[in-house]
N, C-alpha and C positions, 0 to 999 in steps of 0.2 A: 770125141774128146770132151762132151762140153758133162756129160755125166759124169764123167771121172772130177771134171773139174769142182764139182756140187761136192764132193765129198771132202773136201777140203773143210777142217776147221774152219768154224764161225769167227768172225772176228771178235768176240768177245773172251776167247778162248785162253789157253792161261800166259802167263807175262811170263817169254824167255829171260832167263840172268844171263845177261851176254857177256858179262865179265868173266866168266869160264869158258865161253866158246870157242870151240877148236879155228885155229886159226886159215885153215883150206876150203875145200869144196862140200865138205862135209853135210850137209843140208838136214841131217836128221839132229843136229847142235841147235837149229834154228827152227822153229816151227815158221809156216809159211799159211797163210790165213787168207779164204777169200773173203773178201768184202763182202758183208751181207748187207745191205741196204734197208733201214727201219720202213718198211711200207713200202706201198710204189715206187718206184725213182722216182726223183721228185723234176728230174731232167729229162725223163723220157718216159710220165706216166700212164701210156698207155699201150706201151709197147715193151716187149720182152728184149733184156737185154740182150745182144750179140754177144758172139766170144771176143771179139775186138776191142767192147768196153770194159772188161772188167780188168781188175788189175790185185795184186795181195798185199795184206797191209801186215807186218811183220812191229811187234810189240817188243819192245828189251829196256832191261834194269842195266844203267849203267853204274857202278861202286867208283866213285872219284875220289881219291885221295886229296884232303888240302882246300877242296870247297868250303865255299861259307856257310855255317850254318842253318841259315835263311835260306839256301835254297835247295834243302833235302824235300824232296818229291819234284821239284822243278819239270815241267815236260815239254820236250824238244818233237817239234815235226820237222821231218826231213825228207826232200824231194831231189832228184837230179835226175840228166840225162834225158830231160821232157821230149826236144827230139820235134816238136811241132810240125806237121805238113803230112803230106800224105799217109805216111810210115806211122802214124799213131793219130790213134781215136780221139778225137776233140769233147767225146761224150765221157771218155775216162778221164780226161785233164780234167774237167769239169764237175765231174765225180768226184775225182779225188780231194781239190779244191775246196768242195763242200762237206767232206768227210774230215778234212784237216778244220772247217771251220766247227763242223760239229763236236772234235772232241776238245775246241778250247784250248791250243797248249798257249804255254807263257813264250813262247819266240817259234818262228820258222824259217829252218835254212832253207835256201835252191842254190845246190852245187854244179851249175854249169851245164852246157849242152842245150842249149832252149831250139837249135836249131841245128840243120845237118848242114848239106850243100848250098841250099839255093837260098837267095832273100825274100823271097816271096812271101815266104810265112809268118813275116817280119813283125806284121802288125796282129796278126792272128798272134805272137805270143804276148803281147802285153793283152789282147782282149780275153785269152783262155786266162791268161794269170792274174787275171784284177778281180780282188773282192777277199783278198784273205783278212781277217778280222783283227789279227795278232800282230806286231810286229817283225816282219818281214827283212831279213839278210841275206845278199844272195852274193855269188862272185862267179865270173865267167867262166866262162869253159875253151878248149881249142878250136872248136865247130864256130865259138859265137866269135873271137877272132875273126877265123877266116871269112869270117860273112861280114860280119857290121858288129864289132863291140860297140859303137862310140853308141848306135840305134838301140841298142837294148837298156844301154847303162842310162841313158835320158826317158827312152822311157818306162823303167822300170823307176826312178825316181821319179818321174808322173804319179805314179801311183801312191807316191808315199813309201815307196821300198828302199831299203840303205841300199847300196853297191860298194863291196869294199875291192879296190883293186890295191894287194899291199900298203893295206889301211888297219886300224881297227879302232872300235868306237866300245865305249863303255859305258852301260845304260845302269838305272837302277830296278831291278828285280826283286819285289817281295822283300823293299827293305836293306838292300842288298847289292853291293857292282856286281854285274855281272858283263866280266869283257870277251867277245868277240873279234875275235882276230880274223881278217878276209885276205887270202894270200890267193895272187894271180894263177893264172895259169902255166903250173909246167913244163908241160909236153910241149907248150910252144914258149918257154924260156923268156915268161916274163914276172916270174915268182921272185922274191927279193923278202925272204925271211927275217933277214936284218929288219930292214925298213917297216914291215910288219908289225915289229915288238918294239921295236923304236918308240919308249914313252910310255908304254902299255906298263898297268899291273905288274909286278912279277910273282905274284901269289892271289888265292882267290879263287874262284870258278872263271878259267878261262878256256873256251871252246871256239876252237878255230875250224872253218871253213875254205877245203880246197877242192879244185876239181880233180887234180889224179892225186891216186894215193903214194906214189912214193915219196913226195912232200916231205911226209911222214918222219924219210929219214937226214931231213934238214933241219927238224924242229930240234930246239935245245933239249939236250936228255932229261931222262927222272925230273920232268918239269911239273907233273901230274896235268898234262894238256889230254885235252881230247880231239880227233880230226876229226873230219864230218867231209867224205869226199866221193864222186862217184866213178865215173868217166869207164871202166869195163865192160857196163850193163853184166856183171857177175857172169864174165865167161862169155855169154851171148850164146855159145852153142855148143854146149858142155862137154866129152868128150874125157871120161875119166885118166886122169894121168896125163894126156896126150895137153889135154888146154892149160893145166897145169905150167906144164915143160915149155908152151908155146909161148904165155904169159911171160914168164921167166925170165925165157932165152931174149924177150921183147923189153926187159927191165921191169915188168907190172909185177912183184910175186904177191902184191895183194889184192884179190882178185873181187871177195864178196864177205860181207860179213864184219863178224869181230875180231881185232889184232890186239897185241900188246906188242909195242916197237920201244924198244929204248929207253923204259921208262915212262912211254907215254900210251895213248889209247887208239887207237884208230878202228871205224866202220866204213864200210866200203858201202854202197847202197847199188842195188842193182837196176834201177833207173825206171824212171815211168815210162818211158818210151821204147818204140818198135814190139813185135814181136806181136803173138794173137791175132793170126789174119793180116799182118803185115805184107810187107814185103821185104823187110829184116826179120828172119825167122831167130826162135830162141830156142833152145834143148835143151831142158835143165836148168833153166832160170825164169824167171818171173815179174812181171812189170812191180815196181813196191813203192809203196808207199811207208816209212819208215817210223817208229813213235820209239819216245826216250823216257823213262825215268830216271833222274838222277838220284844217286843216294848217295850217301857219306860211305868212304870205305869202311869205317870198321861195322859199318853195320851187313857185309858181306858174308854170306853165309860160308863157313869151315867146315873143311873136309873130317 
């Protein structure tokens, strides 16, 4: 596998326009890129990476209608479904971490999931997730519920990281508000959309953070909003048609990638965790790490 895996585009390789992406399983819409590392790892420099550690890093142009000026090239990193403990490489959290500090963006989401079943891992996720350089927003997921929210949300604000749970906070960017809406977690029915936008901006660059994606069809229409959500791991064991119809039949129909929902924008991130030598296996999907440019819609290339 792991030859197959080298042939994957460099991460340098060219920037998807996700604003035309087909909205399914599609995967030839999206190019998919493995992380090439400048040098030695700088985390394991003497030793050859495993298949365990690596993970793809997935580049897109996002066209926003209604943004501020000030913030056309803005760039968004985006992590979810980290998954901590066993079931995912501590060497790749760490990796990736370093590769989000390396390329500098102006904010970084974490959409939920930092843990599975057990609390063990507890403090293993604030020590893997500490050192991001950027300003850091992150909002819970279902997994971190059933384990310990209240543990994550203190100490992920140890760190200096926002926690929005049916919050959102307005910073200045290059000049520029840029608001951040953090809406709780769905699946387990503690999202409160109202409460969200309650007071918020209602125009502007506003880019909202949820863990499952049908959120999506809560948000207020033709808002020009963007979602940023994970919770799938993109299918997790792909199954043409078949994961599709299961997804569905489950209420998720969006599964990986990019949407346009009612007006508004939604990417699904197919999660840094499990999979690669795990013991959650993946088929057709891939551990990501996600990167954003924002632009002004009309600067959108026509058909």
């Amino acid at each position: 596998m792991a030859p197959r895996f080298a042939r994957r585009r460099s991460a340098s390789s060219n920037v998807q326009l996700a604003s035309n992406a087909a909205p399914a399983l599609h995967r030839e819409t999206m190019r998919r890129n493995e992380l090439k590392a400048p040098g030695p790892d700088p985390l394991r420099p003497e030793a050859r990476l495993r298949w365990r550690d690596h993970f793809t890093l997935s580049e897109n142009v996002l066209h926003v209608p209604g943004m501020h000026r000030e913030h056309e090239g803005l760039v968004v990193a985006h992590l979810s479904d980290i998954h901590v403990g066993m079931a995912t490489s501590a060497v790749r959290i760490r990796r990736a971490v370093a590769e989000v500090n390396a390329r500098n963006p102006d904010v970084i989401f974490l959409t939920g999931d930092y843990v599975t079943h057990s609390a063990k891992p507890l403090p293993r996720v604030i020590e893997l997730l500490a050192g991001f350089n950027r300003p850091v927003f992150a909002v819970l997921g279902n997994h971190d519920h059933w384990v310990n929210a209240h543990y994550l949300r203190s100490g992920f604000e140890r760190l200096g990281y926002t926690v929005l749970q049916n919050e959102h906070r307005v910073l200045d960017v290059r000049g520029a508000p840029l608001t951040v809406l953090g809406i709780d977690d769905g699946r387990t029915h503690r999202d409160d959309v109202e409460a969200t936008f309650r007071g918020a901006p209602e125009s502007g660059t506003r880019l909202v953070l949820t863990h499952s994606p049908p959120t999506v069809d809560k948000l207020p229409p033709n808002a020009n909003l963007v979602q940023f959500s994970g919770h799938t791991h993109g299918g997790q064991f792909v199954v043409r048609g078949l994961t599709e119809a299961i997804f569905r039949r489950a209420g998720q129909p969006y599964i990986q990638g990019h949407y346009h929902v009612r007006g508004n924008q939604l990417y699904v991130n197919m999660g840094l965790g499990f999979g690669f030598g795990g013991m959650y296996l993946r088929r057709g999907t891939y551990p990501e790490v996600a990167f954003f440019t924002l632009r002004h819609a009309e600067t959108a290339p026509t058909a």
